[in-house]
N, C-alpha and C positions, 0 to 999 in steps of 0.2 A: 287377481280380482280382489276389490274391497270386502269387508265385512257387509259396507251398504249394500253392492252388488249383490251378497251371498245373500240377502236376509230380503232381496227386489221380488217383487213377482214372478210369478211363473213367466209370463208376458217378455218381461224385461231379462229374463232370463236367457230365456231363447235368444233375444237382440245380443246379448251379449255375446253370447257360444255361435251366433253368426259372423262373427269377425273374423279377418280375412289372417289367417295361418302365416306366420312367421317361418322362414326355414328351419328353423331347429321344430317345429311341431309339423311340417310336412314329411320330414328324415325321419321324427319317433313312431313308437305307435302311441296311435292316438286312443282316448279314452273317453265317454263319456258314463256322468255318473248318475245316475237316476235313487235318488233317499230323500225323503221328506223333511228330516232333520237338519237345519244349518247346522249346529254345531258336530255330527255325524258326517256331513257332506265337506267340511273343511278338514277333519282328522281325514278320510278316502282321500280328496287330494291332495295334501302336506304327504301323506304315504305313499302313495302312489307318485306320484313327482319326486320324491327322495332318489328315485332311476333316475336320470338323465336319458334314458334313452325312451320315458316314459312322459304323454303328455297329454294333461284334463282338457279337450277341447271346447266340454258342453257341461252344463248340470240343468236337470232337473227336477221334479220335485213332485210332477205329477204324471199320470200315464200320457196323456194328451199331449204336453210337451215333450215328451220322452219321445215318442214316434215320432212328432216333428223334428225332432234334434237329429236322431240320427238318417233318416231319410236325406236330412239338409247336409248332414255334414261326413254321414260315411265312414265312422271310426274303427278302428281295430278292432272295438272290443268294446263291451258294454259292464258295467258292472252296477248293480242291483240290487236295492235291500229288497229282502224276501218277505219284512214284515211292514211294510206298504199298509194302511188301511184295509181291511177287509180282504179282497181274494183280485185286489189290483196287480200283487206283483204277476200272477199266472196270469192272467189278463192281458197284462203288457208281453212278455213273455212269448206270449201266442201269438199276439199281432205284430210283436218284429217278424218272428221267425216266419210268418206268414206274408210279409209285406216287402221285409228292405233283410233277408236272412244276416245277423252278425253275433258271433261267438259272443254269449252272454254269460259271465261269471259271476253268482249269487252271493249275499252273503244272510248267514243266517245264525242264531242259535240253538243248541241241541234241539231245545225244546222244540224246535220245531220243523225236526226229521222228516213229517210225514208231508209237510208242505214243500219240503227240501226234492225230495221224491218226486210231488207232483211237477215243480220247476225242470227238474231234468225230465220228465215224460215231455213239459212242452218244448224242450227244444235245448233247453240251457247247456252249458259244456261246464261248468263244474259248480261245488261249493265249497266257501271256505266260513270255516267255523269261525262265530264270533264271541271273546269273551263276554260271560254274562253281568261280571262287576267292571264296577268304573274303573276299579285298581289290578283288574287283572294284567296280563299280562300286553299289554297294546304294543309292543317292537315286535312279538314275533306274529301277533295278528296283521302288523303291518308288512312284514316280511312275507308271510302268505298272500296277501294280497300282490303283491309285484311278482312274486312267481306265477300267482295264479293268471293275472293280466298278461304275462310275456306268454305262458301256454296257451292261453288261449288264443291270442291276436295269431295265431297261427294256427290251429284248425279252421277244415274246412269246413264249412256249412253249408246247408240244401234248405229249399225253401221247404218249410215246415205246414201244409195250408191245412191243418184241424190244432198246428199246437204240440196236440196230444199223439201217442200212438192207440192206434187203437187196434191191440192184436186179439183182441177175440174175434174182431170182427175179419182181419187178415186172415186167421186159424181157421173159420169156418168152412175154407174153400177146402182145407184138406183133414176134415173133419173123421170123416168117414178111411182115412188111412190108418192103420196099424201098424205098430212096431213089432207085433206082436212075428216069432219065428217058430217056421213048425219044428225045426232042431232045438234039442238045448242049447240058450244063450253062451256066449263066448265073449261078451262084455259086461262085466261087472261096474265098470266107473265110467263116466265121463267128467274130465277135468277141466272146467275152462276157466283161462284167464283174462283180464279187460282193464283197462284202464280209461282214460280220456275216449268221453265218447262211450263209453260202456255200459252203461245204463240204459240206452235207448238200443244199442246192441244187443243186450241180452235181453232187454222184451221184445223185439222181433224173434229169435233166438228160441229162448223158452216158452214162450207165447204158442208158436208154431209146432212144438214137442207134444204128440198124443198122449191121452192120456190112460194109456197102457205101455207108456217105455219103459222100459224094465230095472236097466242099469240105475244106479244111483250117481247122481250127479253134484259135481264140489263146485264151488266157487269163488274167485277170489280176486275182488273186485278194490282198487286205489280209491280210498274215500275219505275225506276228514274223519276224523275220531266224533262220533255220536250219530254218524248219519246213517249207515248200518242197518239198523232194525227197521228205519224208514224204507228204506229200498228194498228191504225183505217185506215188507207189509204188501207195498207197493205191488210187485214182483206176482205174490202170492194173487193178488187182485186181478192179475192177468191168464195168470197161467193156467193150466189143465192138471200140473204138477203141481203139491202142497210143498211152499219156498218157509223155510227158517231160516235163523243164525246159528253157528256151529256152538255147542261148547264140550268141552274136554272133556273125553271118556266117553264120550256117547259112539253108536255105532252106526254108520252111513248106511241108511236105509233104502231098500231097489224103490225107484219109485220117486223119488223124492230130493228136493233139492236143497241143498244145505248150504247157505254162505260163510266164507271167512270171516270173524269178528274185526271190529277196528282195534289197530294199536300192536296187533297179534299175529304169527303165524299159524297155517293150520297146518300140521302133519296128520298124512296119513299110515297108519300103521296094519299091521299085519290084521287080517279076518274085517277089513274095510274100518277099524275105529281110529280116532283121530285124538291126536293131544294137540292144546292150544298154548303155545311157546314164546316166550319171550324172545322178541329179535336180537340180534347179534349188534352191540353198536354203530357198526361199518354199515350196515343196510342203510340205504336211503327208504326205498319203495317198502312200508308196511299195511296193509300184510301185504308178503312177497309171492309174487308168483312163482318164482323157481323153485323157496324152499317148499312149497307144496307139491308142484310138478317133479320134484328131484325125489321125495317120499313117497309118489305113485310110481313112478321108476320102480325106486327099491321095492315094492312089497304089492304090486299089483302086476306092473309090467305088462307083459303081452295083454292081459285080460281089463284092457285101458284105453282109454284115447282121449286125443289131448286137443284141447283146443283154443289157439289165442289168440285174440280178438282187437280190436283197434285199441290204441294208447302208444304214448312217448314215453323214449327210454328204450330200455333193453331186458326189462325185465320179462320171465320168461322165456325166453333163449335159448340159456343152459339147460333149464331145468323139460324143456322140450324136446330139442336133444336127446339128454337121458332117455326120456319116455321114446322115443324112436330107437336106440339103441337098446332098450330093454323090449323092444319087439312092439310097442303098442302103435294104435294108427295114429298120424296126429296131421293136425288141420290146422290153415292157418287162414285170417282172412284177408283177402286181397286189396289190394289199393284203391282201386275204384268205389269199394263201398266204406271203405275204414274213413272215420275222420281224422284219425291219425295213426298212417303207415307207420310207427315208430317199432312197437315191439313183435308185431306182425313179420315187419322186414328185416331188421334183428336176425330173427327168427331161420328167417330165408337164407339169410347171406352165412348161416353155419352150416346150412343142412340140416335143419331138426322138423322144415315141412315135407312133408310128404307130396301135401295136396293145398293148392291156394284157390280155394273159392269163393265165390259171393256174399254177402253177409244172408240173403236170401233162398241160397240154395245148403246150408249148412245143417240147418236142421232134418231137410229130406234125406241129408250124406247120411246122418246117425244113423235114422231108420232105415236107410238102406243097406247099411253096415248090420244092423240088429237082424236083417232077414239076408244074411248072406250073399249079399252082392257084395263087390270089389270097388275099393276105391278108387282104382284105376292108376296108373302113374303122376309122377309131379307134374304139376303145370303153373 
């Protein structure tokens, strides 16, 4: 496409990204880009096309042609600036996943975490951080981007019709249940892990948790580096449980939900306190779910339960495993609701689940675990 093309109306844009698909862009996944910026919208596709197996079928520039683009053209995978004019990019966001649902990967900068948040409540499947200076580092920003577009043109997506999740409103049905057990408790932790897809996972999830659960709960969620606090803000907004971010030395309090930092893993150590650790350089996935899951093993064990949640890869695995071998219960969630069976099934194909449930029935297991009922066998 020309620079004239790039710099055409929205109008003449669309006419363009209507043209009739080549075989090599019917074989790729295809890509449309939705940024206001010409000069932003040619760096996304010069990057993203650096794949060969990757191909810009559409650009847009504003929400109106965004919908019509990919309604008309049906692409893999959408990718998205998040700072669109005013509160357009959640907007558009809402009305794919509501209209024509397709894995939408943002891009954003730190600064704007909280809005990052709101894009994964309406539907998005991930974000990838963008430098703030002109000279920062733009190869591995472009490098994120082709991983993050190949991940995503592969989850599943479900038609999204509010957008948003709305779990207080989902939690209200089972308002009036308790966690509460007339025995003394025999779970101190609940550990869960998530990746791809985990964010709208975990406010179904957390959302749905009374607020009288007891145990203290970790988590340790795959996110760019700055997005973090947003999704803990986020989180907190939903929940019935008060949601942080961890930081080292502090002690995991019953009651309360503590997230992994970015960049970082989180250990857990003896009497529930946590040190936050510089990864190994062999890790891909930071923070990891395993080394955390592998340190509830060691030093919680039986008085634990473990839970991993939709995302690709294989992290988590091991380190579930352990916690099933060190006697704790552990959960995994099943295919039908995961938008990516990866470290779920992982998970399965060692033996570290116990129990494969629903993403909807997970939070009733807990409580039902906290008053002494039995998780029953694998399934």
């Amino acid at each position: 496409m020309s620079v004239a093309r790039e710099a055409s109306t929205s109008a003449s844009a669309s006419a363009v990204s209507a043209s009739q698909p080549d075989a090599q862009e019917q074989s790729a996944v295809t890509v449309v880009l939705v940024e206001d910026s010409v000069i932003e919208r040619r760096f996304l596709r010069a990057a993203i096309t650096a794949d060969p197996g990757l191909c810009v079928v559409g650009e847009a520039r504003t929400g109106r042609d965004a919908i019509a683009l990919i309604e008309r053209l049906r692409p893999s995978a959408v990718v998205l600036d998040l700072e669109l004019p005013g509160t357009a990019a959640i907007e558009i966001i809402e009305r794919i996943m509501a209209s024509v649902p397709t894995p939408i990967l943002v891009c954003s900068t730190e600064v704007d975490a909280a809005r990052a948040a709101a894009a994964l409540a309406a539907g998005a499947i991930d974000v990838v951080a963008r430098p703030t200076a002109r000279d920062a580092d733009r190869a591995s920003y472009a490098e994120a981007l082709r991983r993050g577009v190949r991940v995503a043109s592969r989850v599943r997506v479900i038609t999204h019709p509010r957008g948003r999740l709305k779990t207080r409103a989902q939690s209200a049905s089972g308002a009036a249940v308790s966690a509460r057990a007339s025995a003394e408790p025999t779970v101190d932790l609940v550990a869960i892990g998530a990746s791809t897809g985990g964010p709208q996972a975990l406010a179904h999830l957390l959302g749905a948790l009374p607020g009288d659960f007891t145990p203290a709960v970790v988590v340790v969620q795959h996110m760019a580096d700055g997005f973090i606090e947003g999704l803990a803000s986020w989180l907190d907004g939903l929940c019935a449980l008060p949601v942080g971010v961890a930081t080292s030395g502090i002690r995991l309090q019953p009651g309360t939900v503590t997230i992994a930092p970015s960049a970082r893993n989180l250990v857990v150590n003896d009497h529930l306190r946590i040190s936050i650790e510089q990864p190994p350089p062999t890790q891909f996935n930071v923070p990891g779910v395993d080394a955390t899951f592998e340190s509830v093993a060691r030093n919680v064990g039986p008085r634990a339960i473990g839970v991993l949640l939709t995302g690709m890869g294989r992290d988590g695995a091991v380190g579930l495993k352990a916690m099933r071998n060190a006697g704790a219960i552990t959960i995994g969630q099943d295919e039908e609701s995961s938008a990516v069976w990866g470290m779920p099934a992982a998970a399965a194909a060692c033996g570290a689940v116990q129990r494969q449930l629903p993403l909807i029935e997970i939070a009733g297991a807990l409580v039902a675990i906290l008053q002494g009922h039995s998780l029953g066998g694998e399934r």
